[in-house]
LOTI-479067 format. One record per residue (C-alpha): chain; residue in three letters; x, y, z. Coordinates in pm, whole numbers, plus 50000, padded with zeros to 5 digits. Example, Ala and Ser with C-alpha at 12.3 -4.5 7.8 and 13.67 -1.06 7.14 Angstrom:
LOTI-479067
 c   r     X     Y     Z
 A ALA 51230 49550 50780
 A SER 51367 49894 50714
END
This chain:
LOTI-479067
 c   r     X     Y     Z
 A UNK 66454 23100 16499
 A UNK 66447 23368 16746
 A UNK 66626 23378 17043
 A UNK 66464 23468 17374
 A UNK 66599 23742 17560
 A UNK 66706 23629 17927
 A UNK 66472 23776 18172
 A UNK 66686 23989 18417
 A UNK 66672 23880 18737
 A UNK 66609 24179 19002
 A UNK 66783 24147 19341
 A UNK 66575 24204 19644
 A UNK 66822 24253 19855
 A UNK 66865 24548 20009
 A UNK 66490 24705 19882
 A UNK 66453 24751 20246
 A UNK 66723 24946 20306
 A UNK 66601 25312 20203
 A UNK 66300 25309 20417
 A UNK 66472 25167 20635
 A UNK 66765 25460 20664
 A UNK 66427 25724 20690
 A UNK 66225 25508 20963
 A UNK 66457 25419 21160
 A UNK 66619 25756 21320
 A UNK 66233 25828 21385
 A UNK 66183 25569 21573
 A UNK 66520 25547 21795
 A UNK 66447 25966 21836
 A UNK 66110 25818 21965
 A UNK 66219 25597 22165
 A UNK 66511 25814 22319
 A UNK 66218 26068 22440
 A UNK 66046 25761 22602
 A UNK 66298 25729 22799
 A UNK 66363 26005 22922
 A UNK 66011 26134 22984
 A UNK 65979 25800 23202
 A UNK 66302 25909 23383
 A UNK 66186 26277 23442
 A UNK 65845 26131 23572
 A UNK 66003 25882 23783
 A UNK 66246 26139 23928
 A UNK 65960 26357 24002
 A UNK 65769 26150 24173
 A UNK 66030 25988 24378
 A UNK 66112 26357 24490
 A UNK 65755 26480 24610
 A UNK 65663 26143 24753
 A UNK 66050 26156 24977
 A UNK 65946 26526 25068
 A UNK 65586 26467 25180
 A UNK 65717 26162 25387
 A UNK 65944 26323 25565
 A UNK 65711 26657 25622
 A UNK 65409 26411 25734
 A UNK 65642 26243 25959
 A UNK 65759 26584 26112
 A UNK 65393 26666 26145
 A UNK 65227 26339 26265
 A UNK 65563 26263 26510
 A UNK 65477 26523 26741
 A UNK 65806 26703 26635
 A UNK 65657 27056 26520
 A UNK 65663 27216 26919
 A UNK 66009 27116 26972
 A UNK 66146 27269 26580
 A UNK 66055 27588 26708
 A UNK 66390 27657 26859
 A UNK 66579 27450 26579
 A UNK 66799 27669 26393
 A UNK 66714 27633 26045
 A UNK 67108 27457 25910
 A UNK 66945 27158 26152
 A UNK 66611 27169 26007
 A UNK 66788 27153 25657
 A UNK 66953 26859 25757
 A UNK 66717 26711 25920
 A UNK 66486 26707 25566
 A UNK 66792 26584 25401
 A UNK 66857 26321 25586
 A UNK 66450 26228 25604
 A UNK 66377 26273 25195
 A UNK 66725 26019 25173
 A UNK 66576 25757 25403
 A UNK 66211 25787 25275
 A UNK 66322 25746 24899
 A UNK 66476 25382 25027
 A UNK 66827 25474 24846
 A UNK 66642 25583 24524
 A UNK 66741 25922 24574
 A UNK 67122 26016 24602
 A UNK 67294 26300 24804
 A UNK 67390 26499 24514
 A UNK 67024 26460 24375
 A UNK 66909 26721 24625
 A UNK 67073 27027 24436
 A UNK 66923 27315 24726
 A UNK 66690 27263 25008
 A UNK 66550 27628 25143
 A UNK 66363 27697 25440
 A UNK 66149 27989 25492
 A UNK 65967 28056 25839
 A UNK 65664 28179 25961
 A UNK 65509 28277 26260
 A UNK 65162 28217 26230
 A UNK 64923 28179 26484
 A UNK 64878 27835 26698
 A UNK 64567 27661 26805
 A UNK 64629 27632 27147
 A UNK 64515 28003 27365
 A UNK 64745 28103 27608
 A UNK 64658 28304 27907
 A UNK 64822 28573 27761
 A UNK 64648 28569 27386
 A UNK 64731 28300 27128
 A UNK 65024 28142 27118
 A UNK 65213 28163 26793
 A UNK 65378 27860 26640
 A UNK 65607 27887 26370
 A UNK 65564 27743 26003
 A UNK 65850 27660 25741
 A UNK 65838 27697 25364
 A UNK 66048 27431 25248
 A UNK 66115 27462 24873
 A UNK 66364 27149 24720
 A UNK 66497 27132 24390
 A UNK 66601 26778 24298
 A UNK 66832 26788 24018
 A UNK 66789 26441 23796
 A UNK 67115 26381 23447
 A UNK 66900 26331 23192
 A UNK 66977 25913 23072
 A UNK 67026 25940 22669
 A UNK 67217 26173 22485
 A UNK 66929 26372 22255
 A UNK 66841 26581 22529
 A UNK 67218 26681 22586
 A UNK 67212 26772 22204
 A UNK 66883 26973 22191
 A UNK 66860 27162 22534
 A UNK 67272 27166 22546
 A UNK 67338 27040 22912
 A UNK 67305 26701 23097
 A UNK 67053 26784 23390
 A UNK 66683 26905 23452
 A UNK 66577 27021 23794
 A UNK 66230 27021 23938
 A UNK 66140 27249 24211
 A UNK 65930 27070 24513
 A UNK 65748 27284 24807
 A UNK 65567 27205 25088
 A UNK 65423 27390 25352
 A UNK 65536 27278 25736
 A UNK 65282 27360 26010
 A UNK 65117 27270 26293
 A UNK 64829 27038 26178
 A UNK 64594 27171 26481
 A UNK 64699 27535 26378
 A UNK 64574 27580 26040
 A UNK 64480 27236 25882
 A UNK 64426 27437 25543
 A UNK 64784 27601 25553
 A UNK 64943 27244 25643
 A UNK 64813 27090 25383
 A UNK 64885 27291 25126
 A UNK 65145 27187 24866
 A UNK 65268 27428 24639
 A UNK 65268 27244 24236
 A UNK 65580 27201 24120
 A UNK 65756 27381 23864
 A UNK 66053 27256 23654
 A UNK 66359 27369 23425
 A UNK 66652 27256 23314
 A UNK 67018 27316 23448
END
């Protein structure tokens, strides 16, 4: 008579859990960069589109003439105030981190009697400073924000059409 060994019974539970501890900080790493490459898009875009609404409304509004004599602390806050109301509350106060403004003279379209008339033309660089959302870029770059620098040229549309529609590409780093 021979006895039969019992067969030993092998628990599945828990087979899953080794893969599982490599996979899985793969794919939350992944999905933490997801994010925040949406968010640095997104902030991006909401900054250039608020900056060239606001400069197209400046241009098209018939405002240009009368900026001449605008000192350029009104100008400043008068792009502020614009990029905040074109970004429909998507863009905060604090987001703007520096708005500079750079004039021109340049020469106008219109001929005076006495020689061309010269018109002025801003330079209006904005950095827009965005906190980054998760906490792996915090950990790898070391600090909580990324800025993206925005220009745009301001000029009269009849003066140089080239020059007013020029947009300088944007160029980013962190802060």
């Amino acid at each position: 008579m021979s006895r039969a060994r019992p067969r030993l019974r092998r628990h599945q539970a828990g087979a899953l859990a080794p893969e599982a501890a490599l996979v899985l900080p793969v794919v939350i790493t992944a999905a933490m960069m997801a994010i925040e490459l949406a968010n640095i898009g997104l902030s991006i875009h909401r900054g250039r589109t608020a900056l060239q609404q606001t400069v197209t409304q400046l241009r098209e509004g018939g405002v240009l003439p009368r900026l001449a004599g605008v000192s350029d602390a009104q100008l400043e806050l008068r792009l502020r105030q614009g990029m905040l109301a074109a970004a429909d509350g998507k863009l905060r106060p604090a987001q703007i981190a520096s708005l500079a403004i750079e004039r021109f003279p340049v020469p106008g379209s219109v001929a005076a009697p006495a020689g061309p008339q010269w018109m002025p033309a801003w330079r209006v660089t904005v950095d827009v400073r965005q906190a980054f959302v998760t906490v792996l870029p915090r950990l790898v770059i070391g600090n909580g924000a990324f800025r993206y620098r925005h220009q745009q040229w301001l000029a009269d549309p009849q003066g140089d059409a080239d020059a007013a529609a020029t947009q300088a590409p944007g160029s980013m780093k962190t802060t």
